[in-house]
N, C-alpha and C positions, 0 to 999 in steps of 0.2 A: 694437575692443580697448579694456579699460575695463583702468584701471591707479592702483590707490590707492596712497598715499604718505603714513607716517605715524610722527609721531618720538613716540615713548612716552612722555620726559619719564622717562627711569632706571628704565625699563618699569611706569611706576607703570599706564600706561591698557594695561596686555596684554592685563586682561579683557573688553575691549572689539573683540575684532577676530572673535571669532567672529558676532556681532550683524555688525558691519562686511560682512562676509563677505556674509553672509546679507540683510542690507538692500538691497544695492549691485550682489554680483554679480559681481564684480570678476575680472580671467582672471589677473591676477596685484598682487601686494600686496607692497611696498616696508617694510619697516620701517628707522627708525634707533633708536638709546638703548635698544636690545633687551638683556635679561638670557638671552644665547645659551644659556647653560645647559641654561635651564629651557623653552626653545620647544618647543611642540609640534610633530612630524614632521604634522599636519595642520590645518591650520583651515579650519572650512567644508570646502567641496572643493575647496580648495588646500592643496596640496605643498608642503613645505618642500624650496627646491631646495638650499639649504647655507646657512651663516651664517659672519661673519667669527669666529676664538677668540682674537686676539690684543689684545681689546679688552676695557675695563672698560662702555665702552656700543658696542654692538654693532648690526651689520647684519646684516639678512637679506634675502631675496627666497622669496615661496611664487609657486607657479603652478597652472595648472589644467591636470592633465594628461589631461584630454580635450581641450584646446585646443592642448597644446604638450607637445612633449617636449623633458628639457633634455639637449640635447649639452656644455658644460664650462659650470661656476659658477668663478670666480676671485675671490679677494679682493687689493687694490694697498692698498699702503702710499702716501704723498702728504706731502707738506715737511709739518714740524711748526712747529708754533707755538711761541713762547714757553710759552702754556698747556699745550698738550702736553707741552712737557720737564718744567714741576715737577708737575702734576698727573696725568700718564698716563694721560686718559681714556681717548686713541684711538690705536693703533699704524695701521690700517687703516682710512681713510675711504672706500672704495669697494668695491664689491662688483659682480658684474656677471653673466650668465646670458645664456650662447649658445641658444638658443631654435629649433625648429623649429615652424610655425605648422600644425598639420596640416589645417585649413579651406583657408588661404591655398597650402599647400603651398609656403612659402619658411621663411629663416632669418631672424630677428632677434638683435640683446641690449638686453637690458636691464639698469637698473643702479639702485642705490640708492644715493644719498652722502650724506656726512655733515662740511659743511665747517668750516675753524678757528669758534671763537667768535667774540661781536664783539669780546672784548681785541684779535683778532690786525687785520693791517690788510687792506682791501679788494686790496691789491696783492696780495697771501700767498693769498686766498681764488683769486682772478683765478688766478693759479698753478696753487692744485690744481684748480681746471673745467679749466683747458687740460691739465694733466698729466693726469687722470681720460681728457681724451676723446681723447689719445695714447694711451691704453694699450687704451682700447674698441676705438680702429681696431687695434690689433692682435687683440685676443682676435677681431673678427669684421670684416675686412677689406672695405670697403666695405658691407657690411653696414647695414638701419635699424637706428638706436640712437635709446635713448629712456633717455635717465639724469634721475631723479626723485629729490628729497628735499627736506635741509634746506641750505639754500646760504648764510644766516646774513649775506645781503645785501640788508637791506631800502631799502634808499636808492643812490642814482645807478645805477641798474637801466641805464640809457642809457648809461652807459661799460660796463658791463657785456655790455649786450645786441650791442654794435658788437664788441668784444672776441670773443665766441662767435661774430657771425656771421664774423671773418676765420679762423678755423678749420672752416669750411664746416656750423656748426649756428647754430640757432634756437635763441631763448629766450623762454618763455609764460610769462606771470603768471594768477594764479588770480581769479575772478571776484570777488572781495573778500579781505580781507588774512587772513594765517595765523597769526597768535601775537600772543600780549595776554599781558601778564603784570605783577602789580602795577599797574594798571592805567595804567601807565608810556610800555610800551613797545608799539609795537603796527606791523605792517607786513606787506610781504609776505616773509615768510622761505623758505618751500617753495616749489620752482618745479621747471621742466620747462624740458630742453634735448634737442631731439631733432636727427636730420640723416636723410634717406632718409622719414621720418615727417609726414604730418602731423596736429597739432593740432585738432581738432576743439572740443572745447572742455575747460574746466579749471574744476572747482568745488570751491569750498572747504563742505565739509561741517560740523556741526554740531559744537562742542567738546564735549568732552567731561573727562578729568579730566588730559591735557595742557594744557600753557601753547601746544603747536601745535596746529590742528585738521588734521582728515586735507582729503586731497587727492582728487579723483579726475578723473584725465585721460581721454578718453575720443581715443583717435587710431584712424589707418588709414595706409596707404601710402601714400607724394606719387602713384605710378601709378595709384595708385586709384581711381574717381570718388567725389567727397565733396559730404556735403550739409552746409553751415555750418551754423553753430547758434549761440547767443550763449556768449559770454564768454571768448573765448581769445584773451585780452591779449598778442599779441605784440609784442617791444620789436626791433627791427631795425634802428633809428638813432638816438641820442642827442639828435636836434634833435624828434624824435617822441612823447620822453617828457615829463610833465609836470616842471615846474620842481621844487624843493627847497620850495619854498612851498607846491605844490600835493602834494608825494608822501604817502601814506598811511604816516604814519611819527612820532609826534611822542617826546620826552621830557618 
């Protein structure tokens, strides 16, 4: 299962995802900072399984439906931020797709988020993953989930990652950092929290006219036999991560 993940940046890079499509191959594609509007009902051959409308930048999820059929797409609203009350980007940060795997013959969901900025605090962000992956178990109850996006938490990933695991998921970082901008800021922003899944590896792909570059996860089922491969940075204890000195993060 190959699973790209990719914030447009105010959908200024849309036109980039048909090439994406096409390069990668991808079974299903994640977007966040979508202009819902104007998406296409297909890219490549992926479906457009629904998008959130409550939002000024928006989420979506496409799929490939020779691979999967979609049983319920949901969009959850998630605590706002200060940023959110005066500026109203985002009503709905998550979006989600009950998934039938027709190879595998099982069910999955998948999920696209899109969390506070960095005005809001790490404790707020921490919030909406745990709210986000309460409402996943409901839309698909015991169910693999694999929620992908922008998590807007480039630093102490190790509080982070201990956090997700006492909710019974995992958290992967991508083979090198996600977002540069100003030549400022730079770290891993896009990540991958899966449970029932695993990881196989996580590559950060080429940028393009985003301040994030895309993602592309590549998982299978924990029951499955797996061949490892490089770069699927999982964080599952705080004492495992590197220090603040070492993190791929600076201003």
């Amino acid at each position: 299962m190959r699973v790209i993940s990719y914030n447009l940046r105010k959908n200024r890079a849309s036109g980039e995802l048909v090439a994406l499509a096409e390069r990668y191959s991808p079974n299903i594609l994640c977007l966040q900072e979508c202009n819902t509007i104007d998406l296409p009902a297909e890219v490549g051959n992926l479906h457009l399984a629904d998008s959130t409308r409550r939002n000024r930048l928006g989420l979506a999820i496409y799929y490939n439906r020779d691979r999967f059929t979609a049983v319920k797409t949901q969009a959850f609203a998630l605590k706002k931020s200060l940023h959110d009350h005066l500026a109203a980007p985002a009503h709905e940060r998550l979006i989600a797709t009950r998934l039938i795997d027709n190879v595998a013959q099982r069910e999955l969901v998948v999920a696209s988020f899109h969390a506070a900025p960095l005005t809001a605090l790490n404790s707020l962000r921490r919030k909406q993953i745990r709210t986000a992956h309460e409402e996943l178990s409901i839309l698909g109850p015991g169910l693999p989930t694999l929620m992908v996006g922008d998590y807007n938490y480039p630093i102490f990933q190790g509080k982070l990652g201990h956090k997700v695991n006492q909710s019974g998921y995992d958290l992967t970082l991508s083979d090198t950092r996600t977002y540069t901008r100003y030549k400022f800021f730079r770290g891993h922003f896009d990540l991958a929290t899966s449970m029932g899944v695993a990881i196989i590896n996580v590559e950060t792909l080429p940028q393009g006219t985003s301040d994030h570059m895309p993602i592309l996860v590549t998982a299978t089922y924990l029951d499955e036999p797996i061949m490892q491969t490089h770069a699927a940075h999982h964080v599952a204890d705080p004492a495992a991560f590197p220090s603040f000195e070492d993190a791929d993060f600076s201003i």
